[in-house]
C-alpha angles and dihedrals in degrees: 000000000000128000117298090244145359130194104214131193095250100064105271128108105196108218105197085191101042093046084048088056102041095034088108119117139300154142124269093223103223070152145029117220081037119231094263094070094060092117104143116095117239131206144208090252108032081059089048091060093044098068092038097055093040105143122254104250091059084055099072097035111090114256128230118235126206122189117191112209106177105186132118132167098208131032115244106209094226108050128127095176126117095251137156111223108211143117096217107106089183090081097064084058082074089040091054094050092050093049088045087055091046092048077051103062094040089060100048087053098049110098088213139038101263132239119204128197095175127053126171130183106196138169150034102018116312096194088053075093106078118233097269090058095045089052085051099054091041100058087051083049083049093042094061111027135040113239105204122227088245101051131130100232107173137165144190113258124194103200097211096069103041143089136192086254084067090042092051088048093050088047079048086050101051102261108148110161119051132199105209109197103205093147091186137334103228108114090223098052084041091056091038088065099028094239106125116191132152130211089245102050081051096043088054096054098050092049095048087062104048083053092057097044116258115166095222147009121194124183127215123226136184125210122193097041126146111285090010115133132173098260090049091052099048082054086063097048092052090054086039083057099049081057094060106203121181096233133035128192119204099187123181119234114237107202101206107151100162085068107032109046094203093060090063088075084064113095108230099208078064099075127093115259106248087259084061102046080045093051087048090052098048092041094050096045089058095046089045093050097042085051080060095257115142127203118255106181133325106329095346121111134185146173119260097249092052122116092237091058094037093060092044087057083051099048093245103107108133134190140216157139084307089048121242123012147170105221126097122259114279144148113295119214105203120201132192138020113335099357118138125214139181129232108182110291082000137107126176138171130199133226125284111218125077087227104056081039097062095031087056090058102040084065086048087246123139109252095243116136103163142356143144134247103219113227121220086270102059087044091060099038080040087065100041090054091049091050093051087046102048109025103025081230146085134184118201100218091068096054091036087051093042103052096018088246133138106231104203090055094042094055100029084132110045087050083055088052091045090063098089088059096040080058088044095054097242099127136343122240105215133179094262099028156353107257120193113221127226089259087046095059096078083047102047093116087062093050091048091052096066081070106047099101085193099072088043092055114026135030112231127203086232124128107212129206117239120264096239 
């Protein structure tokens, strides 16, 4: 077992004590209300309405695009995601022609010709399509909304599948962010989960699309997988870091097999014990943080030059259904089986199954099925929790000036309940603000949810994942 704490360079103090006594369970808040709480229905027309009467205000501010494609042509063992296992690519040729229809609608309801500044292909695996078919959704994406120069277009990229000639086609088609999954590097955690991937194919990737210009590359890495210890793992980090992306992911894995079918191929007796996966965590945030890496929220790491780190310094970081971003909030358009979009006050999810999805737009219904209009209350609660996410800070005035409350009155209760971390050294409550300490960063989750009236008030069927 490692040391009980270290105080690194980056901001963050790691409490091996305090993580051990808050790791219980929450939500990662791309989204208050969280999606679990999208219990209203929605229908066709309800969502019609909603893109003809958006306010005017919303008209001349760039909109956020999400596509779901939800293909892959392997099973990864320890994946949650809403995805379709096959090898058949003629099936996203339906797909295609289902989204294009959808793009289509959308279109047809927006008062104005829309601009986007934020585009995201997820999974899935997006380059599951081959390059023909992405050219072809993206020229229906291009026929019907304007992408601006200065846009942030990424995309997931499964490393195994792809070539500098898709990497060029994606440069061709305006991507110009991409999201890399390695999980780890060790050939016995790799064929534990059936996800084989070598250093080289990856390497390949990363540098294709540095040739052909993309702003930022980012990795994603899972800690807590079957074979992993602490020493194999810290071997990934060191070839991850001879990659030098700009952005690195540390996700926890969250073994849930009664909920996710592929996970029941994964021996259990496999997994690190929890003072493993806290020794793994410990060891890879040094080594992220002495490789010059800071924390930008939760498991997610930049250089300093990034624009993720860069907003953060500025007090802009934002944070939705993609994770952080730098743009500033919008309205999200969400396209494809189980994505989730938002419409002003508005969220909304579609269906999940390929079926209902088709069936919906044969009909020329929007594929809603459910959603949620937030109240005052959860738009205010909505912004405290994305100041505390994003910036480790809040300051009462802006939230006072912006929604005409006293803070102090408004949340006398949730700065009661924010004593016992204020003892536990997990933020400080001063006469201006709430400021996360170094020791609090790691636990921020747990901070946010004291204000998330939702878990107070009313039980959920989520499953959450656990906050470390």
């Amino acid at each position: 077992m490692e040391s009980q704490s270290f105080q690194s360079q980056g901001g963050i103090e790691f409490d091996r004590e305090l993580i051990v006594r808050y790791d219980g369970k929450g939500p990662r808040y791309t989204s208050y209300p969280t999606a679990d709480r999208f219990t209203q229905d929605v229908t066709s027309e309800q969502y019609r309405h909603l893109l003809q009467q958006r306010l005017p205000g919303a008209l001349v501010n760039p909109l956020s695009l999400y596509f779901h494609i939800p293909f892959c042509n392997t099973v990864c063992y320890y994946c949650g995601c809403n995805k379709i296992i096959t090898k058949d690519t003629s099936k996203a040729d339906d797909y295609i022609r289902y989204l294009s229809k959808e793009i289509e609608m959308h279109a047809a309801n927006l008062p104005l010709r829309p601009k986007v500044s934020q585009l995201h292909f997820g999974g899935g695996t997006p380059t599951f399509l081959s390059e023909a078919q992405l050219t072809r959704l993206m020229d229906v994406v291009r026929t019907h909304f304007d992408l601006l120069p200065t846009g942030e277009y990424s995309i997931e990229i499964d490393p195994r599948k792809v070539g500098e000639p898709m990497i060029r086609t994606l440069a061709q088609l305006g991507f110009n962010r991409m999201s890399v999954g390695i999980q780890d590097f060790n050939p016995a955690v790799q064929e534990a989960v059936n996800r084989i991937q070598s250093e080289e194919e990856t390497r390949s990737v990363i540098e294709a699309a540095r040739m052909h210009g993309f702003k930022s590359v980012s990795v994603d890495l899972i800690y807590g997988l079957p074979k992993q210890t602490a020493a194999t793992i810290a071997e990934t980090i060191n070839r991850v870091l001879t990659l030098r992306p700009d952005r690195i992911a540390l996700y926890n894995y969250a073994h849930l097999p009664e909920r996710f079918m592929p996970q029941r191929r994964i021996n259990e007796a496999d997994l690190p014990s929890a003072d493993v996966k806290l020794d793994i965590l410990q060891n890879s945030i040094q080594q992220l943080i002495d490789a010059g890496y800071v924390l930008i929220g939760m498991d997610h790491f930049a250089l300093p030059n990034d624009d993720l780190a860069v907003a953060q310094r500025r007090g802009r970081l934002q944070r939705n259904f993609q994770g952080y971003s730098t743009h500033a909030d919008c309205d999200l358009l969400a396209f494809g089986v189980s994505s989730i979009g938002k419409v002003g006050a508005n969220y909304h999810q579609n269906v999940k199954t390929l079926e209902e999805y088709y069936a919906k737009l044969d009909t020329d219904e929007f594929p809603v099925v459910r959603g949620l209009q937030m109240n005052r209350d959860d738009a205010i609660r909505r912004a405290v929790i994305q100041a505390l996410m994003c910036q480790f800070e809040l300051y009462y005035q802006a939230i006072e000036v912006s929604y005409m409350i006293d803070f102090a009155d408004y949340f006398a209760t949730e700065i009661e309940l924010l004593q016992p971390l204020v003892v536990d050294g997990l933020l400080t409550v001063e006469a201006d603000g709430l400021f996360v300490t170094p020791k609090g960063r790691l636990l921020i989750r747990s901070i946010a949810m004291v204000f998330d009236q939702y878990l107070r008030t009313k039980t959920t069927q989520a499953r959450y994942s656990r906050l470390i």
